[in-house]
C-alpha positions in Angstrom: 31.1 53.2 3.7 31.4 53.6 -0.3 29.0 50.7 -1.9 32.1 49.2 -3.6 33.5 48.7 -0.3 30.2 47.1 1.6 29.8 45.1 -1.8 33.8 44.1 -1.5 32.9 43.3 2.6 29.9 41.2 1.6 31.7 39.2 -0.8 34.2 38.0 1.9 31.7 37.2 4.0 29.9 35.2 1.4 33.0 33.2 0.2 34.0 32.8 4.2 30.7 31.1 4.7 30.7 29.0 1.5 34.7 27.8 2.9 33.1 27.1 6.8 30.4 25.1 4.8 32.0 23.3 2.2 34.6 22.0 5.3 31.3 20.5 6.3 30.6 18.4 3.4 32.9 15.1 4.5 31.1 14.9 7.9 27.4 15.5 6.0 28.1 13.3 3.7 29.1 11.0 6.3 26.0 11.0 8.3 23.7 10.8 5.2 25.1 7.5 5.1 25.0 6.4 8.5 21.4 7.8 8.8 20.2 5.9 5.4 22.2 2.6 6.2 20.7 2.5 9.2 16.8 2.8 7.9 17.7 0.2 5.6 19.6 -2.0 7.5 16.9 -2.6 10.6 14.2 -3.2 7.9 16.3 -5.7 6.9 16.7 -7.3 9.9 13.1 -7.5 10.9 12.5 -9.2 8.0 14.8 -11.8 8.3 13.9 -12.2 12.1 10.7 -13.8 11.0 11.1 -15.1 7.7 7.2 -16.4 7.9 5.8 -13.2 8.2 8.0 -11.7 5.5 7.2 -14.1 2.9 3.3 -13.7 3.5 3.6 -9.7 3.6 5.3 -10.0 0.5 2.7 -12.3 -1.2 -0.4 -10.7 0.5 0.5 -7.3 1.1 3.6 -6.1 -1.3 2.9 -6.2 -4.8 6.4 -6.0 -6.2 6.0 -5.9 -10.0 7.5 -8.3 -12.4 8.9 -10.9 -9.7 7.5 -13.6 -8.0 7.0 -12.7 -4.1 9.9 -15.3 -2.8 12.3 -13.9 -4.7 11.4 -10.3 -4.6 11.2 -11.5 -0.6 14.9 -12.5 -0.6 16.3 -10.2 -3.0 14.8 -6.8 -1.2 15.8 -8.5 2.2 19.3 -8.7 0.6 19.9 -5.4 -0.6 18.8 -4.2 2.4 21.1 -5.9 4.1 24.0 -6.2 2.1 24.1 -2.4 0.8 23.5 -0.4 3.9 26.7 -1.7 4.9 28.7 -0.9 1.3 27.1 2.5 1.7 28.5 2.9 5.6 31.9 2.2 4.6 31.9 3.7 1.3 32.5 1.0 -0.2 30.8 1.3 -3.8 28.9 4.2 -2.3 27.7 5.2 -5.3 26.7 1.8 -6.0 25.1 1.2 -3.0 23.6 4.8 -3.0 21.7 3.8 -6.2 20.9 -0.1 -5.0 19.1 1.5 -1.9 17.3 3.8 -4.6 15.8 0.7 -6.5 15.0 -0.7 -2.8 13.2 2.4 -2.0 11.5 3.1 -5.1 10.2 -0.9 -5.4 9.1 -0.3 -1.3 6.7 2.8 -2.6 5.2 1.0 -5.4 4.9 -2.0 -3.9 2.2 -0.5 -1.6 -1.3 -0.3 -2.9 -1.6 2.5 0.4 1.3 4.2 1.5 0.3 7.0 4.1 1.6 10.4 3.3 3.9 10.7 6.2 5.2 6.9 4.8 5.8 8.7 1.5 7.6 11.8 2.5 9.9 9.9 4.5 11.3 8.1 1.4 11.4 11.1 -0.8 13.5 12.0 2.1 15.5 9.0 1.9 15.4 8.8 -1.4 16.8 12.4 -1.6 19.7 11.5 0.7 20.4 8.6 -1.9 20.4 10.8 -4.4 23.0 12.9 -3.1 25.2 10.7 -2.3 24.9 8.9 -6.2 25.6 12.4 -7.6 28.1 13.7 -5.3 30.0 10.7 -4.1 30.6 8.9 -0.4 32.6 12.0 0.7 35.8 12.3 1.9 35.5 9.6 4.7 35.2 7.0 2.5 37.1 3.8 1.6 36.3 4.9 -2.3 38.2 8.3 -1.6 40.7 6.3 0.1 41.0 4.1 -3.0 41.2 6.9 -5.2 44.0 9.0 -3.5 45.9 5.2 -3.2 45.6 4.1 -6.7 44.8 7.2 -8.6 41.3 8.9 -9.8 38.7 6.9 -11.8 38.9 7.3 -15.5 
């Protein structure tokens, strides 16, 4: 086989297995979401299951800068609540994506001690976000249904 040829060969094969993958970007996209809506949404829920405990982990144990515990209390119990859900139906993803940033970010600072296993799961998390900020909800997405409805976003 001439090396142009194997060289030609390769190429295909290259740009056939960028195609299969980039077919696979509405579905990963997808279940970034689900996977980080979910994290965020159960937090939420615990902490709104007893509201007691919440308030006195958030004035004894999270030290959320610049706002008073109650309110950083309801406000991080809100986003958690409210966003995951945006960010399931892409609604807002991006949006949402970067609310659940602030969320995470505020969780790891808030913590004098966060273990390391803690941490690398929202670098994780937060990485997820941050694909989905950059790149969009994907394809299965109310915000790409709203676009291909009403035209793109100028």
């Amino acid at each position: 086989m001439k090396p142009t040829t194997l060289i030609q060969t390769l190429a295909r094969l290259a740009l056939s297995v960028a195609q299969a993958l980039n077919s696979l970007q509405p579905v990963a996209a997808l279940l970034a979401r689900l996977y980080v809506a979910q994290v965020f949404f159960l937090s939420g829920l615990t902490k709104i299951r007893d509201w007691d405990i919440t308030l006195a982990l958030f004035m004894d144990e999270y030290k959320v800068p610049l706002l008073p515990p109650a309110l950083a209390a309801v406000m991080g119990t809100a986003g958690e609540l409210v966003l995951p859900v945006l960010l399931v139906l892409g609604l807002g993803g991006r949006f949402a994506a970067l609310g659940l940033s602030v969320v995470n970010v505020v969780a790891v600072l808030s913590l004098a001690e966060i273990a390391p296993a803690a941490l690398q799961q929202h670098v994780f998390w937060g990485a997820l976000l941050a694909g989905i900020a950059i790149y969009g909800p994907g394809r299965f997405s109310v915000d790409h249904w709203l676009v291909r409805r009403w035209g793109s976003v100028k």
